[in-house]
C-alpha positions as CSV (number, residue, x, y, z in Angstrom):
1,X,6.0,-13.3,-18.0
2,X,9.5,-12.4,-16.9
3,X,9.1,-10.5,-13.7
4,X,11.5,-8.1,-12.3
5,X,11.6,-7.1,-8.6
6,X,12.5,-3.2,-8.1
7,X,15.1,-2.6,-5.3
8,X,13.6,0.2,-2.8
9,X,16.3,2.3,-4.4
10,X,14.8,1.8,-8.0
11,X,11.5,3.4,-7.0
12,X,10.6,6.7,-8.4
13,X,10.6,8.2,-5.0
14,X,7.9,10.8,-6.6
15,X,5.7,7.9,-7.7
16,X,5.9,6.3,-4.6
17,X,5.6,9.6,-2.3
18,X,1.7,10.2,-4.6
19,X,1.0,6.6,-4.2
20,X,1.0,6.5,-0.3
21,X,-1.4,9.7,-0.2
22,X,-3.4,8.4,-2.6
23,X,-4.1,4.8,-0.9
24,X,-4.7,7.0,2.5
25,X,-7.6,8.9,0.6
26,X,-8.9,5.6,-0.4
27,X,-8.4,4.1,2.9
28,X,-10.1,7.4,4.6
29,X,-13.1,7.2,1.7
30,X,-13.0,3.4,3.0
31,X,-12.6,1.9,-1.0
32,X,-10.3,-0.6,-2.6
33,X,-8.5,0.5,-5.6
34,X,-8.2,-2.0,-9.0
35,X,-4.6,-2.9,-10.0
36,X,-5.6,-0.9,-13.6
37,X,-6.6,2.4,-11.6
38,X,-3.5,2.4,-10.7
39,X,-1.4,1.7,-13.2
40,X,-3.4,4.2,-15.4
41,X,-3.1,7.2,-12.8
42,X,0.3,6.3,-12.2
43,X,2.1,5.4,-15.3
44,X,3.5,2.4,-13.8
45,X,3.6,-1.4,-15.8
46,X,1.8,-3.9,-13.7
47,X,4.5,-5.6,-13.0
48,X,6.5,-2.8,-11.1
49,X,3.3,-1.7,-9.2
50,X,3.2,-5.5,-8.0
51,X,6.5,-4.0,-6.6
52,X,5.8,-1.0,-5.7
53,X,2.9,-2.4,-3.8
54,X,5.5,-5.1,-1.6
55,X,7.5,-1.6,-0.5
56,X,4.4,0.0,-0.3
57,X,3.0,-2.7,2.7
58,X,6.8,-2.4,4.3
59,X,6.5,1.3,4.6
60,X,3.5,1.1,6.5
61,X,5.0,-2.0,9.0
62,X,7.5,0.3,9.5
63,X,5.4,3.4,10.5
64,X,3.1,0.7,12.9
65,X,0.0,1.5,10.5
66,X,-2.0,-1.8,8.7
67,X,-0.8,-2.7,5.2
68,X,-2.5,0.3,2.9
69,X,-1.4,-3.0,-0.1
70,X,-4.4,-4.8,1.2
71,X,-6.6,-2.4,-0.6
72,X,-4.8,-3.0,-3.9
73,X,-7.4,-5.5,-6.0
74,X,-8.1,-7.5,-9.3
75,X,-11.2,-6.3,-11.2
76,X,-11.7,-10.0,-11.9
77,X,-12.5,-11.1,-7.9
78,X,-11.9,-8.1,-6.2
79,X,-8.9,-9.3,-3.6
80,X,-5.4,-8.8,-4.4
81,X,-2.8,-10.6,-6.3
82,X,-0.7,-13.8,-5.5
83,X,2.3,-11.7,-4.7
84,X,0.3,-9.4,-1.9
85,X,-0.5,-13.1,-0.3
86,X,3.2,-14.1,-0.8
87,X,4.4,-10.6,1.2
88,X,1.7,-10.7,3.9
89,X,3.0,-14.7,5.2
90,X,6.2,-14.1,4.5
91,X,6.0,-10.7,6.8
92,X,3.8,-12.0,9.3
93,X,5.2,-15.3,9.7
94,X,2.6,-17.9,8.5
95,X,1.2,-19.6,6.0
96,X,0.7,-18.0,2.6
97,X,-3.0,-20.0,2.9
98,X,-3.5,-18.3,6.2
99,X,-2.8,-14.8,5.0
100,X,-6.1,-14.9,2.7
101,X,-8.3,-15.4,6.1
102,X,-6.3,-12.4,7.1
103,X,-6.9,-10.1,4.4
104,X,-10.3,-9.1,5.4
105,X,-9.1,-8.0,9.1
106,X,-6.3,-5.8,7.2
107,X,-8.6,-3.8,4.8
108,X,-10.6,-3.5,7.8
109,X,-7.5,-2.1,10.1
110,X,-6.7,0.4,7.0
111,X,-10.5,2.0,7.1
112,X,-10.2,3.0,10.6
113,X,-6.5,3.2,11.4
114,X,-6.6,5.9,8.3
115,X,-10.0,7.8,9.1
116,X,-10.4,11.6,8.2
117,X,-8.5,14.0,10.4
118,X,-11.4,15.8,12.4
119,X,-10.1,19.2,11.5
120,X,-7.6,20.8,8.8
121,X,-5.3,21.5,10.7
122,X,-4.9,18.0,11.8
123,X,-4.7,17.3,8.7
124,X,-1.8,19.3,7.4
125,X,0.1,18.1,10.5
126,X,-0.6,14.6,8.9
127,X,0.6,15.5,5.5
128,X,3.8,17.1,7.0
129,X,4.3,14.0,9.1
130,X,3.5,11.7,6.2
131,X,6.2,13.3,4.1
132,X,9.0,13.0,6.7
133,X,8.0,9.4,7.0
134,X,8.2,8.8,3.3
135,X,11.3,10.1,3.1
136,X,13.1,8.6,6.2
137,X,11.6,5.0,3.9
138,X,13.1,5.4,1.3
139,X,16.7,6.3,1.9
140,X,17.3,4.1,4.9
């Protein structure tokens, strides 16, 4: 299958902007999302969410919050794709065979780094915050 890789430029910025705030409410309900949920919600062929998954791992690195990509999943074995294994090494500087043991730890990280805000407020500060952050992403 020819595989294409989306510049940050290419993403829908809308897409991508839904699909951040919707892997935070799975990370704060503490549940991995299937590759197909995904692609069905979001109108998005599986092989530009493979993509928008890659930028969706850098924008949290570069908001110092765990990898929200590590909750992405097959249905078949429930842990993510080849190409979430290839970003993680390649990222973190190891082995791609060493990121699998490190999986685990990051799903982990993502359920308490993005636990419910205590009150609303809090919350809507998050949200406000969030969509700076987005932003600032995608048009560096």
């Amino acid at each position: 299958m020819d595989r294409r890789n989306l510049a940050k430029e290419d993403l829908d910025s809308v897409k991508f902007d839904i699909l951040v705030r919707f892997m935070i409410v799975a990370a704060e309900r503490k549940r991995l999302v299937e590759y197909g949920e995904l692609t069905k919600v979001f109108g998005i062929s599986l092989q530009d969410l493979r993509d928008y998954a890659k930028w969706l791992g850098d924008y949290c690195v570069s908001v110092g919050k765990p990898p929200l990509s590590a909750l992405i999943v097959n249905t078949t074995d429930g842990r993510p794709g080849d190409d979430y294994y290839v970003w993680y090494s390649s990222t973190h500087g190891m082995e791609k065979k060493d990121a699998d043991s490190a999986w685990g730890k990051s799903v982990a990280d993502c359920f308490v780094s993005y636990k419910v805000p205590i009150n609303n407020a809090k919350r809507f500060e998050n949200i406000a915050k969030i969509s700076k952050s987005i932003s600032t992403f995608l048009n560096k």
